[in-house]
C-alpha positions, 0 to 999 in steps of 0.5 A, spaced: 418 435 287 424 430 291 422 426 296 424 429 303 427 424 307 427 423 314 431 426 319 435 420 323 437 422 330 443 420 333 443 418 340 449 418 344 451 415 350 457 415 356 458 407 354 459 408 346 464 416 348 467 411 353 468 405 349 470 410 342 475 413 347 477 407 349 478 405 341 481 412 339 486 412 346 492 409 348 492 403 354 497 408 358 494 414 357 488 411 359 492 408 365 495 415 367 488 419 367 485 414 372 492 414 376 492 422 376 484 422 378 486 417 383 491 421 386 486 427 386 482 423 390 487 421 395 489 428 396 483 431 396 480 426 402 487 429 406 485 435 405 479 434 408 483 430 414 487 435 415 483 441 415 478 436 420 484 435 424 486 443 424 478 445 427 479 440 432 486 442 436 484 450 434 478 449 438 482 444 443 487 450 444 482 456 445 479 451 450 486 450 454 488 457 453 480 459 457 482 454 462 489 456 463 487 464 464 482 461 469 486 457 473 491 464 473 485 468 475 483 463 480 491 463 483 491 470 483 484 470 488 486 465 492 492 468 494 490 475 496 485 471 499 489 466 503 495 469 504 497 475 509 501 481 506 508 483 508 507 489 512 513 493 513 514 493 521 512 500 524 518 503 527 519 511 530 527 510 530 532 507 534 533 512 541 536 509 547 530 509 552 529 510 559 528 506 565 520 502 563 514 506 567 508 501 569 502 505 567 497 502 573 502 504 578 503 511 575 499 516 572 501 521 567 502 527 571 507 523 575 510 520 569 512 527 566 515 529 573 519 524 574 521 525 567 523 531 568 527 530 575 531 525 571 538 527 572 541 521 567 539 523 561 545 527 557 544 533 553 542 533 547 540 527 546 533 524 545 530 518 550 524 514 548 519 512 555 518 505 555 510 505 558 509 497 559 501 495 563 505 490 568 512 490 571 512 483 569 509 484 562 514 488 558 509 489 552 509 496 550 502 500 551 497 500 544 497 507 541 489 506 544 492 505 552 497 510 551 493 516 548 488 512 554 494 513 559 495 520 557 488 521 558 486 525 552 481 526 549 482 525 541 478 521 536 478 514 534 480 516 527 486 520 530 489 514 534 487 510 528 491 513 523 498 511 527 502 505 527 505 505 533 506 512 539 511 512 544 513 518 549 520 521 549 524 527 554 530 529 552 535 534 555 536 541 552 541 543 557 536 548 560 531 543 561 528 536 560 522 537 554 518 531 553 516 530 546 511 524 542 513 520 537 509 516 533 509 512 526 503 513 521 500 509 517 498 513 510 501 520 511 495 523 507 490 520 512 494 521 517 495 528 515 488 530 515 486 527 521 491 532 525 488 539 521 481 536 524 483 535 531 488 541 531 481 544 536 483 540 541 490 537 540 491 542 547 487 540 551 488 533 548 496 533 549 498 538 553 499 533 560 503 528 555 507 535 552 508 538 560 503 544 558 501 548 563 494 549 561 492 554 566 496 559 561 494 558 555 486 555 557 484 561 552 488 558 546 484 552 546 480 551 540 485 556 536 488 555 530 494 553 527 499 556 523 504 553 518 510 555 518 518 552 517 522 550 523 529 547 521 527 548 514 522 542 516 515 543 515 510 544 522 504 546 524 504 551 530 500 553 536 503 561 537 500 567 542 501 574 544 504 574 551 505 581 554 512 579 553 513 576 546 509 576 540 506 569 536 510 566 543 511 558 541 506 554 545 507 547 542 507 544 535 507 537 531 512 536 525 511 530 519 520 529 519 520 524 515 514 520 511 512 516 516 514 520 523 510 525 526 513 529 533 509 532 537 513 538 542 514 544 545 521 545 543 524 547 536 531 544 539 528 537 541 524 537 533 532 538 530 535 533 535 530 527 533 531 529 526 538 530 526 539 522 529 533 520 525 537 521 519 543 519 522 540 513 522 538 512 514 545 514 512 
């Protein structure tokens, strides 16, 4: 039998395969791998400065648009908070007017009977009645006052609704028809508050309106109809009298958006809106 002969193990090292590499390659390879792994290095350690430095101004830029809506939001607060809002000055239209009546030298009765007693008002054409507190103080009466000086009864939602009321008279030819003119401030609020105090807009009105109330005393409380006038849209108080059917006692009418008349006659309601639309002409 042969001898069996002892296995040698041969044991390699990262010195001897380096120091073999380095015997079996060439100096400029050598040279050129340690060049491109440098190279990899440098890039790689860019890379991650730059995807550092991309972290830091996207979360710096998220940082400055959160401040940004902030400081916009804020602005937006504080102006409504701070700033008064434009309003659109409230107006009836422009109407020649009479001489002024001091409300704490005549009462309404008074007032509508030297209004009907004028005798310098031309035909046809609609006046507005100038109602100060004070010969002195040539302010015009709040809606408030004046409703107060027509010593009325409507509600504070009903005086609430309107912007500015003034009295007028106009001549129809035959006679001198006082009328009530006011500006409202929200056509669908204001529209509602007139349907509540229909009931009583006789009893309320009628001094301004110069009803004789002791006619149509039974009336009060009735309702309104809904009708047109002049191809305008109004709500009416109508009776039947010995004489007429559904005889007009009074009614009010929306003739523009924003304008609201109270009156007795349709001629007085067609003259009112004829200028009115002159005006907006």
């Amino acid at each position: 039998m042969e001898e069996e002969k002892p296995i040698k193990h041969v044991v390699h090292t990262y010195e001897d395969d380096l120091s073999k590499a380095m015997d079996t390659t060439d100096a400029s390879v050598v040279q050129e791998l340690l060049s491109e792994g440098r190279e990899r290095e440098a890039i790689e350690k860019e890379t991650k400065i730059r995807t550092k430095q991309k972290s830091w101004y996207s979360t710096c830029s998220i940082i400055l648009i959160i401040l940004t809506l902030f400081a916009i939001v804020y602005g937006v607060y504080h102006y409504k908070r701070l700033t008064v809002q434009v309003q659109k000055s409230a107006t009836v239209g422009v109407f020649p007017s009479t001489k002024a009546i001091v409300s704490r030298e005549l009462d309404i009765r008074t007032t509508i009977k030297t209004l009907v007693e004028n005798t310098e008002l031309e035909d046809g054409k609609p006046y507005l009645v100038p109602i100060v507190e004070e010969a002195n103080n040539p302010t015009l009466l709040n809606p408030s006052m004046l409703f107060s000086f027509f010593e009325s009864g409507v509600s504070e939602p009903f005086i609430s609704s309107f912007n500015l009321v003034r009295l007028g008279i106009i001549s129809t030819g035959n006679s001198h028809v006082p009328f009530i003119i006011g500006s409202t401030k929200d056509s669908e609020i204001s529209s509602k508050e007139f349907l509540i105090a229909e009931p009583s807009l006789l009893k309320n009105l009628y001094k301004a309106l110069g009803v004789d109330i002791g006619n149509y005393e039974q009336e009060i409380g009735k309702t309104f109809v809904s009708e047109y006038l002049y191809n305008i849209p109004v709500r009416s108080l109508r009776y039947d009298s010995k004489e007429e059917k559904a005889k007009l006692i009074f009614f009010y009418a929306r003739v523009t958006d924003d304008i609201v008349v109270f009156t007795t006659s349709p001629g007085a309601l067609k003259a009112i809106y004829d200028s009115l639309i002159r005006q907006r002409v």
